[in-house]
N, C-alpha and C positions, 0 to 999 in steps of 0.2 A: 592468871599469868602475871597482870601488873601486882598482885600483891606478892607475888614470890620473887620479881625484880628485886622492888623495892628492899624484901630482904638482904636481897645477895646485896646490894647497893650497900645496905647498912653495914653489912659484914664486911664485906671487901676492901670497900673507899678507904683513904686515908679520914682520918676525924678530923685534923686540917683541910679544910676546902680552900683549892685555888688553882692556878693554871700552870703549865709545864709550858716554857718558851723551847719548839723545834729549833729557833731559829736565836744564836746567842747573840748578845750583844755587840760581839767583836765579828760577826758576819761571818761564819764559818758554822755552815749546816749542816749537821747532827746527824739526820734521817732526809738522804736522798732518794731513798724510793719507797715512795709513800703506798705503792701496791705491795712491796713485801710486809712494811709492817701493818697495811689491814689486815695481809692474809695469816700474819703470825699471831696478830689478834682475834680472829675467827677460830683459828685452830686452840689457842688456845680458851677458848669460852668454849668451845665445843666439848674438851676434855672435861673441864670444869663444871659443865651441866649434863655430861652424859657418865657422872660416876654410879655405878649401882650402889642401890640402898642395902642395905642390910635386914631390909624387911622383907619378907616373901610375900608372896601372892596370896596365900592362904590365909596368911596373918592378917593382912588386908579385906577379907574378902567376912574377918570374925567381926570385924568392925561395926557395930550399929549405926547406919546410914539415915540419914534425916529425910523424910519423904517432902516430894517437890509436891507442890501448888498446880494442878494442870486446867484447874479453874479459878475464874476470880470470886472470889468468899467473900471481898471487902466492899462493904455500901462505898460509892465515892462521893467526893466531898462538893457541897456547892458551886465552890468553885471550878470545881470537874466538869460539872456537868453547864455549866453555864457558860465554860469556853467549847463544848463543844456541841453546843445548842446553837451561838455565835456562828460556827464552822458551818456550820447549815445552812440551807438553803432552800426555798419553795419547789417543793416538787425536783432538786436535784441532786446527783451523786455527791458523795462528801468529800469525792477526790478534788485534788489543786486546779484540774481543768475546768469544773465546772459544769463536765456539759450534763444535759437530761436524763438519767437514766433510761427513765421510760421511752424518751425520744429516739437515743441511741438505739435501742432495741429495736424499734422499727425500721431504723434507717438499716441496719444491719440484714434485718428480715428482706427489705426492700431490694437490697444488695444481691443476697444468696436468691432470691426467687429466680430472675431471668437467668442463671446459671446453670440450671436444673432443664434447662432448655438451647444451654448454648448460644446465650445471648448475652451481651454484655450492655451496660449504661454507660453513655456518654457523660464523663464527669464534666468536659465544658460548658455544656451544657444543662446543670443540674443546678440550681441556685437555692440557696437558704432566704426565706425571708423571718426576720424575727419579727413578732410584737409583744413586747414585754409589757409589764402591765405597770400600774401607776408608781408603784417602789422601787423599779427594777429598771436600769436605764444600760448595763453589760451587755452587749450582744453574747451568746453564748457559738463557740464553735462544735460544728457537727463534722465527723470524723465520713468521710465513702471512699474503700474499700483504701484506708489506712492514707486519703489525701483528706485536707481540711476544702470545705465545700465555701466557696466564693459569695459571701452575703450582700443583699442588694436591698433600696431602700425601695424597691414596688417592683411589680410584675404583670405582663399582662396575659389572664388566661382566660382563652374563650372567649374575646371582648371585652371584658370587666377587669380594670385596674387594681389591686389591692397592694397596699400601703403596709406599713412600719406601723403606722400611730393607727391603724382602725379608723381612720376616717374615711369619708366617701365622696369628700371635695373635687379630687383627682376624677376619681369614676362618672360622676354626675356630669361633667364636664366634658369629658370624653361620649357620654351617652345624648348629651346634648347637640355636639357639632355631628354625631352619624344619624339624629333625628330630625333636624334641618335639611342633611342632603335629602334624605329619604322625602322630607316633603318637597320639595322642589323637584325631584324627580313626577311627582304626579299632580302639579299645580295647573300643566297646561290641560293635561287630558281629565283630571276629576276637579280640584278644587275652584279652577275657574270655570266650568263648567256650568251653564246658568238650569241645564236640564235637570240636572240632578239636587233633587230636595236635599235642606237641609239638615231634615234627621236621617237622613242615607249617607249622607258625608260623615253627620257625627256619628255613625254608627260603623263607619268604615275609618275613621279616625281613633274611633277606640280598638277597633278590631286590629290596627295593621301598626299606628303611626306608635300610641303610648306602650306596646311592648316593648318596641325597641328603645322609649324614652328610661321606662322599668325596669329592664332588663335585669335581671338577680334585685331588685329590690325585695322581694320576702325575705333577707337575712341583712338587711339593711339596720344600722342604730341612726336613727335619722334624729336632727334638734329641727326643730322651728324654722330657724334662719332658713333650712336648706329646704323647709316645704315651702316656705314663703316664696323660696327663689323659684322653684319647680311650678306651684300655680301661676307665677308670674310668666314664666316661660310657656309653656300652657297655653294662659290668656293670649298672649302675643299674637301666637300664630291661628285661634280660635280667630281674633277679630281681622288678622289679614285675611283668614279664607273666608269669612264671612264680610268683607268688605267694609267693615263698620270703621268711623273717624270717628274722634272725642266731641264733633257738632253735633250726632244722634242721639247724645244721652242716654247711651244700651248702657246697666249695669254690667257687670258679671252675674249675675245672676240671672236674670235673664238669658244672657248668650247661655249658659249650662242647660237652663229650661229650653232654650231652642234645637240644641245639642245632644240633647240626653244626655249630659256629661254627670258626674260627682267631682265635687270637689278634690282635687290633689291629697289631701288628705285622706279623705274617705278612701279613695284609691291607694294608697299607700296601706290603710288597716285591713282593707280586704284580703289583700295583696301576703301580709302577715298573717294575718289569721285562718288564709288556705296554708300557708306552708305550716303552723299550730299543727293543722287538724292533718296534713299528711304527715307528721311526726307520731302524731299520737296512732296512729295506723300500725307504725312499724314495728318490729320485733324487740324488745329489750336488748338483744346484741348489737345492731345497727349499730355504725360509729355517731352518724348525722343525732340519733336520740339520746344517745349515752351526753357528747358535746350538751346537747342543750339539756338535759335532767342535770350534768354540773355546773352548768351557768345558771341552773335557779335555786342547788341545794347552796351555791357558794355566793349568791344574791348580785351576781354579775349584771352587766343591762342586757336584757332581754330587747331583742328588735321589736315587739309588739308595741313598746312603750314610747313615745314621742317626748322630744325634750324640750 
């Protein structure tokens, strides 16, 4: 259509190019009503481009026609492929929004299930938390039931804090002041207790006190720093229930030999290496085995491994 404008343009124009003044010099207007002469000019283009041809239909129809392309044939060029390699993105749609394909898909699934039941999700309720990995710093938006989902930098489920950045700073911390109350609730009737031996304490302390200190530790990435802080934390309350000042000269080691205890660490790899061995139990479809079979094909940190 614009190249048979441009014809009629060539044909029609004056070959002098320039402008027609409605309005003369001497201030008396030419053309006062400017809707009759649009519509004389409509009418007139309309004659103009609705003359019949003199060609028939059949005559048209002898025409040898050039067959269209309904596939691409053409290799593209480096450049091609190298702006839309760019456009990409780890594991995400190639549209402008960015979100997850595979994510979306679920949230959608998530969506349609309690529906199927006559039940609906509370969007105010529903939060995103992202953690993006070391290149990636965009929070992405997830789309429920056509509202953008409200993103938060932690959450707490079940007791256990989880973070933006996969740290467990938050969490430890929190696991720390509800294993405090927890002991002071039974200081008077067991820990100060002169009756009760002390491999019955330490064996009621591993039983009752360090779950709640553990709590979700099997999917823990723990560094150093943070075992160093936990045996310390540990030893603390070890040497208040056992009564011991820095005049006795008790190592730690000791006090654990008096205790039945392991070491914070030990306790931590055990800890990992039952939740290993209840993965490897499980069914190849499981989500919990699929997550950790790609955190080792893609050499991610494994919680087994201490930093």
């Amino acid at each position: 259509m614009n190249g048979f404008y441009n014809e009629l343009k060539e044909v029609c124009e004056p070959k002098k190019k320039g402008y027609v003044n409605l309005k003369p010099t001497y201030g008396i207007v030419t053309y006062s009503d400017s809707k009759r002469v649009v519509a004389r000019w409509n009418k007139h283009s309309l004659k103009l481009l609705n003359v019949p041809g003199d060609i028939d239909h059949e005559t048209l129809e002898k025409v040898p026609q050039r067959n269209s392309k309904t596939n691409l044939d053409e290799i593209p060029t480096m450049d091609e492929m190298a702006r839309a390699i760019a456009g990409l993105k780890d594991s995400k749609a190639p549209e402008g929004d960015g979100i997850p394909a595979e994510m979306q898909k679920i949230v959608d699934a998530f969506s349609d299930a309690p529906k199927s039941f006559g039940l609906k999700i509370d969007i105010t309720n529903t939060e995103v938390l992202y953690q993006p990995n070391s290149t990636s710093t965009r929070e992405e938006d997830i789309i429920f039931d056509g509202k953008k989902l409200s993103s938060v930098l932690e959450f707490i489920y079940r007791g256990s804090i989880a973070s933006s950045n996969g740290c467990i700073g938050d969490d430890t911390h929190m696991r720390m002041a509800t294993f405090s109350v927890n002991l002071g609730r039974l200081r008077q009737r067991l820990w100060n207790n002169e009756h009760v031996p002390m491999r019955v304490k330490g064996k009621l302390y591993r039983a009752i006190e360090l779950p709640t200190l553990l709590y979700g530790a099997e999917a823990w990435t723990v560094y150093r720093r943070q075992v160093k802080k936990l045996h310390a934390f540990m030893m603390l309350h070890l040497i208040s229930i056992m009564l011991i000042t820095w005049m006795d000269n008790v190592t730690n080691k000791e006090i654990l030999e008096q205790t039945g205890l392991p070491y914070m660490e030990d306790l931590l790899i055990i800890n990992n290496l039952g939740w290993i061995g209840h993965l490897t139990g499980l069914s190849p479809d499981r989500l919990q085995k699929q997550l950790e079979l790609s955190c080792i094909e893609l050499s991610c940190n494994i919680p087994t491994q201490l930093k």
